[in-house]
Every structure is written in C-alpha cells, then in structure tokens.
C-alpha positions in Angstrom: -15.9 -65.3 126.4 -11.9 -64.7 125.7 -9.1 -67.0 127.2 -8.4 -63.6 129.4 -11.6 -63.4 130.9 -11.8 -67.0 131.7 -8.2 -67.7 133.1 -8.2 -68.9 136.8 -6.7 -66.0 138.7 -6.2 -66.5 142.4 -3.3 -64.4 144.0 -1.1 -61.1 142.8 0.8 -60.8 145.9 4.6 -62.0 144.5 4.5 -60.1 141.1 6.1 -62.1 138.5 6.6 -61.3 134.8 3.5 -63.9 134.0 1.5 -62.0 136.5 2.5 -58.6 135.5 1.7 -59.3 132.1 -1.7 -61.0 132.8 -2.7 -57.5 134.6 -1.6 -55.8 131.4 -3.9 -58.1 129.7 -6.4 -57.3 131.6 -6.2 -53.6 131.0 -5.8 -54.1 127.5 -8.8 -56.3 127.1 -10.9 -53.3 128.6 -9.8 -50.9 126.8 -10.4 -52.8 123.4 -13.7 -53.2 124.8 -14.5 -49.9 125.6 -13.2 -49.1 121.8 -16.0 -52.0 120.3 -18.4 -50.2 122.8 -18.0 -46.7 121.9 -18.3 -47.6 117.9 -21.5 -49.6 118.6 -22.8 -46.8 121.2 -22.0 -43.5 120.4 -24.3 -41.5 122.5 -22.8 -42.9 125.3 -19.4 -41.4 124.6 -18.5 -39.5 128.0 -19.2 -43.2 129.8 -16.5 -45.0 127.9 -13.6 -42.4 127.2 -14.0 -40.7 130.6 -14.2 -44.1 132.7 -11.8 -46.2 130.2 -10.5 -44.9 126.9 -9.0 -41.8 128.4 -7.8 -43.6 131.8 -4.1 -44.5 131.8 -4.3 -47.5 134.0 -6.6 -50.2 135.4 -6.8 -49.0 138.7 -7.2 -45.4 137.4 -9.8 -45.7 135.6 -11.9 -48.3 138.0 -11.1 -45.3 141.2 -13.0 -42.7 138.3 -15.9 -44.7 138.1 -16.4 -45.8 141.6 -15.8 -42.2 141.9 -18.6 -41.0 139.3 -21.4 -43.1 141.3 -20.1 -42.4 145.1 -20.1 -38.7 144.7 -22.6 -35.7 146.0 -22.8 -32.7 147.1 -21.2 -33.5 150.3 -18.0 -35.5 148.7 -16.4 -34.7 145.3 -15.3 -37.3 143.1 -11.7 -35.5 143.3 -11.4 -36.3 146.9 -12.7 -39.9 146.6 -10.4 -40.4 143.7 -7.3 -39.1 146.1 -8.2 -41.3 148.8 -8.4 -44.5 146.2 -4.6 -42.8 145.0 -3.2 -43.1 148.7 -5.1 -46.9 149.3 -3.1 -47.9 146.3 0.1 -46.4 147.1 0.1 -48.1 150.6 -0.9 -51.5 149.5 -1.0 -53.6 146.6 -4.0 -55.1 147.5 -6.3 -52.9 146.4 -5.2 -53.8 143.0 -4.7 -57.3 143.3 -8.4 -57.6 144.7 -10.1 -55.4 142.0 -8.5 -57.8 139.3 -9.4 -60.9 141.1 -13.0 -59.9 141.8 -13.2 -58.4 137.8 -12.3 -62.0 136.9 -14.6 -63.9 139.5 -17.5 -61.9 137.7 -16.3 -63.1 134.0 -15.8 -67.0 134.8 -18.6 -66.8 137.0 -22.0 -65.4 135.9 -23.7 -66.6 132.9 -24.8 -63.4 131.9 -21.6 -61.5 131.2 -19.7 -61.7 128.5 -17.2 -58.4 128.6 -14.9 -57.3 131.1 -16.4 -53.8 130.4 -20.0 -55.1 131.8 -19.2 -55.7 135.4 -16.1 -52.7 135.2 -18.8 -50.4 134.2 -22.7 -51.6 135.4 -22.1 -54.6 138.0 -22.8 -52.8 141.2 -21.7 -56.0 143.5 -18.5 -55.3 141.5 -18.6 -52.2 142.5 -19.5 -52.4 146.4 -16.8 -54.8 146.3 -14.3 -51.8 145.1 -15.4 -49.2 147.5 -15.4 -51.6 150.2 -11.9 -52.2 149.6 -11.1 -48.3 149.9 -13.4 -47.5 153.3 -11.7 -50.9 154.7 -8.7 -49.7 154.2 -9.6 -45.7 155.6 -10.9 -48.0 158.5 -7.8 -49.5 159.4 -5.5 -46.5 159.1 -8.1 -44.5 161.3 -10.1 -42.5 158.9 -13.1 -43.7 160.7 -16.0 -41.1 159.6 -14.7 -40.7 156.1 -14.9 -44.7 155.9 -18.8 -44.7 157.2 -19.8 -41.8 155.4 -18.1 -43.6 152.0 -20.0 -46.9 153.5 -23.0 -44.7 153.8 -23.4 -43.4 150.6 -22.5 -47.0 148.9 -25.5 -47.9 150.7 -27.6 -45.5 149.1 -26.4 -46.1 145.7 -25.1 -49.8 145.6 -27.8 -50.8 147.7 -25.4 -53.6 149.9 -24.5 -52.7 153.4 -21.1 -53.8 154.4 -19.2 -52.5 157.5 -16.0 -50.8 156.6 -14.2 -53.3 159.3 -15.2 -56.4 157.6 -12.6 -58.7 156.3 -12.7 -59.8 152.8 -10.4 -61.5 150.3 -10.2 -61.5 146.7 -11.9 -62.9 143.8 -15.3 -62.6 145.2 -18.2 -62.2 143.0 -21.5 -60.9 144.5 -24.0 -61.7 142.1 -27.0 -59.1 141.9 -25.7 -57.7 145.2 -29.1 -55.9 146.3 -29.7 -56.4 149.8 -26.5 -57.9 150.7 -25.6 -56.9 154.4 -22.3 -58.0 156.2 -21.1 -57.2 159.4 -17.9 -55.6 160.9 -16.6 -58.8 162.8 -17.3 -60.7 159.5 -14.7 -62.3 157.4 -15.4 -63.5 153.7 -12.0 -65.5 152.3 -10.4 -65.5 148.6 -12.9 -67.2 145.8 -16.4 -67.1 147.5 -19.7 -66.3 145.8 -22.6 -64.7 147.1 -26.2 -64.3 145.9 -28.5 -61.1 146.5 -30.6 -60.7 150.1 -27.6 -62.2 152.3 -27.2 -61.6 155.9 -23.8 -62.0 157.4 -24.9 -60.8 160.9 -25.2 -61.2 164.6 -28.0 -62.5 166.8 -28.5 -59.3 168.2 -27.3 -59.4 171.5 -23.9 -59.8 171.7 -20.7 -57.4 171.1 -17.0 -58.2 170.2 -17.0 -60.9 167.6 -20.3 -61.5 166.7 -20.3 -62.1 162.8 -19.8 -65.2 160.3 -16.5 -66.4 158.7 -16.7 -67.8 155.6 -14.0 -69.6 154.4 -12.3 -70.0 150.7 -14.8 -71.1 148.3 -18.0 -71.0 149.5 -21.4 -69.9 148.0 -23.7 -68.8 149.7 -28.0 -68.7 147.9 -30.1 -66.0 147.5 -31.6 -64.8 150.7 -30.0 -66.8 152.8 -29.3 -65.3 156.5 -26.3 -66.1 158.4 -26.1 -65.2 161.7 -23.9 -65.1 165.2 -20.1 -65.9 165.2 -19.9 -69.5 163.3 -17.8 -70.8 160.8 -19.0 -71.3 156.7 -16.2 -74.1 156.2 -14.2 -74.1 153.3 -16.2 -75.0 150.2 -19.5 -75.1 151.6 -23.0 -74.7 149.8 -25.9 -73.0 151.6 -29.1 -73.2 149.9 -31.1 -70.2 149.0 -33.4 -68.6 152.0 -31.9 -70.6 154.7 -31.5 -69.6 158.3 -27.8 -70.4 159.7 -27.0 -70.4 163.1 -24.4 -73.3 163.6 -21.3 -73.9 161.9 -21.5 -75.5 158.1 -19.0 -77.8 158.0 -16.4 -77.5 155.1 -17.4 -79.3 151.3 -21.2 -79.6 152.9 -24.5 -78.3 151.7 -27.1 -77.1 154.4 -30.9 -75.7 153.7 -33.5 -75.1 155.4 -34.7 -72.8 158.8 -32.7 -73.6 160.5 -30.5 -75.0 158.0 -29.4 -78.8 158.2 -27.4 -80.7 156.5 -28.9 -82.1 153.1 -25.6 -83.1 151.3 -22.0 -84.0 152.0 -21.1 -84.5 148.2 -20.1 -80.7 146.9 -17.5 -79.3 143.9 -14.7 -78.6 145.6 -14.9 -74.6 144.7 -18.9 -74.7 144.3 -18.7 -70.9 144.1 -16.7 -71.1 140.9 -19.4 -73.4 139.2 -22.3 -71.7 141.3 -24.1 -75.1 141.2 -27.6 -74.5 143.5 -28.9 -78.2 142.9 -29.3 -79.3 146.4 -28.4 -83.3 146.6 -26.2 -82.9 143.7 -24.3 -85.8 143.2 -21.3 -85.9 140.6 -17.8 -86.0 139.3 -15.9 -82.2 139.5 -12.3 -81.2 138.4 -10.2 -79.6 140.5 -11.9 -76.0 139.9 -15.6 -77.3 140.8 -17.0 -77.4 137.5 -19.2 -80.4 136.4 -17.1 -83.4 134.6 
C-alpha cells in the first residue's frame, strides 16, 4: 500500500496548501491506477476511461460512477450527476467526506490494496457517497427525490440508510450488505462498521428514536443497535450483539443484551478493526497494536 493511501486523513474543512495538495494526490494516485488497470485489463476499457481516465476531477468522476449504478429507467445518470454538481457547489463537504471515507477504506481493510478498488467496486463506499447526496437533497427539501435516490441505493447497494441521518467522515463500512440506519441516527467522523448492522428504534416511539455513535467506534458484524442511546467515543461492540443501553466511551460490550466484557480498548478501535473481545495491550495514538 502507498504512503498516500495510508496517510491519516481526518478533516478538509480549512483548506490549506498541504491539504489541497494531498487531495490532488489523491486524484493522481487514481488516475495512475486506473492507467496500471486499463493496461492489465483491457476488455474492461469503458469502466476505467469513462469513470476515471476521462474524468477531470475527483469528485467528477466518483458523481459518474455513483451515477452509472443508481440509474434506471425512472432517473437518468445526467440528472443524478446534476444534482451531485449542485451538492458540491453548496458545500464542501461532500468532497471532504468522499476523500475521508476513500482513505478510511485504504488504511482500513486488509483486503484492499488500490484506491481504484473501493472508488470503483466497494459498494459501502459507495452507499456512503449517495448518502451524502440524498442527505443533503433532504435538508434543502428535496424530500421525494432524496427517498426515491435512498430507494434505489437500496435496491442496488443493498444498505438502507435514511436520507436524514447524520454522518461524518472517514467512515468505512466494511461489506456493507444489510446495513440499516435510521433517520434520527448519528454516526461521527472515523467509525467503522461491519455488514448486518441495525442502527434502529424499538419500535414504538417517534421523534428521536435512533443511536449516536460517537468518533471512533466499531461496531461487529450483525450487531443490532437499537432506541435513542449513546455508542461512546471509541467504543467496541462485538459481533451479533443486541444493544439497548448506552456503551460507555473506550468500552467493549457483547452479548444479548450486550454487557460490558472489557474496559481496556485502542483508542480509535475502528482504525485497527481489532474484534478480540478481552483484548488487552499497548496502542499508539491511532489504535493500532504496539
């Protein structure tokens, strides 16, 4: 893996020459990528110039490809494309959370090597970007366009996540199937999250009725997560546990209902994605084993 798609990238919102150029690097990175690809892979030559080679920026190319796999007969990739084109010109965070979350995937997941494999196959990766585009229709009161977009992503990334929900950047869902999240949930900057996860309600309340999870968490493999409760700051929750009361922050809970198994956690365990419940250790300061 290159020193670009392991460097520790956490906010974009004051852009500084370092920053601007790191985003550059980014885009550059892909594109070489997408070069290597297309030698190696010729028959799949529309795939690479059309969503990379032939793109003139980052954020271009990602709104063609989430684009590509969103549209149908009902919506045309040109109209999805224009709506990512007005998200972007309103707010930088579109951008600043598509390069956090395309770096989370890189540092984060054992099985990718490329920028190119999460920009053009990861479909968490890719829920993550359309998410980002019907939260934002959401907000500024394009209400049926957002659920029909949230509809079809659905269908074809096979996560459900509300158009109203809150999330942050540099999230990585890993495998993504069966992910479902809630519209009074909030996910924060750096968390991780494993295939099958609920972030739901109880089922009988209205108003706020979904988790928060705060900045670095992770959060296992089937795990369920339900009612208006609090995932504390760096918090572990094992795979195919039942959650209904708050985790408290740098704790590990499993179990249904979960309890608390462990009180010694990485600082960031969704950077180092460590699942060994009772771990005990030394971390640095991004989570990773010492």
């Amino acid at each position: 893996m290159t020193a670009m798609a392991t460097s520790r990238l956490h906010h974009l919102t004051v852009i500084t020459p370092e920053s601007a150029a790191r985003e550059d690097g980014l885009w550059r990175q892909l594109r070489e990528e997408a070069e290597t690809a297309l030698a190696e892979a010729p028959m799949l030559a529309p795939l690479f110039l059309d969503s990379i080679i032939n793109q003139p920026s980052l954020e271009a190319a990602m709104f063609y490809r989430i684009a590509a796999r969103l549209k149908n007969d009902v919506i045309g990739a040109p109209l999805i494309v224009g709506a990512f084109q007005r998200a972007a010109a309103a707010s930088h965070e579109l951008s600043a959370g598509l390069r956090a979350d395309l770096v989370a995937v890189t540092e984060r997941d054992p099985a990718c090597t490329r920028l190119i494999e999460p920009f053009l196959y990861f479909k968490g990766f890719h829920a993550l970007q359309a998410h980002r585009l019907t939260h934002w229709l959401w907000e500024t009161g394009e209400r049926d366009f957002a659920l029909y977009l949230q509809s079809r992503g659905s269908e074809v990334f096979q996560t459900d996540i509300h158009p109203a929900a809150r999330i942050g950047r540099g999230l990585f869902l890993d495998h993504a199937t069966g992910l479902v999240v809630g519209a009074t949930a909030v996910i924060e900057d750096e968390v991780s999250l494993l295939q099958d996860v609920t972030l739901g309600g109880t089922g009988k309340e209205r108003g706020d009725r979904h988790p928060k999870v705060r900045r670095g968490a992770l959060i296992g493999a089937g795990a369920k997560v339900l009612g208006n409760i609090e995932v504390g700051q760096g918090a572990r929750i094992a795979a195919g546990s039942v959650v209904l009361n708050a985790v408290p922050a740098h704790t590990t809970v499993a179990g249904i209902p979960a309890r608390v198994v462990s009180v010694t956690t990485p600082a960031e365990p969704a950077r180092c994605m460590d699942q060994c419940l009772g771990t005990v250790g030394s971390y640095d300061s991004f989570g990773y084993s010492i």
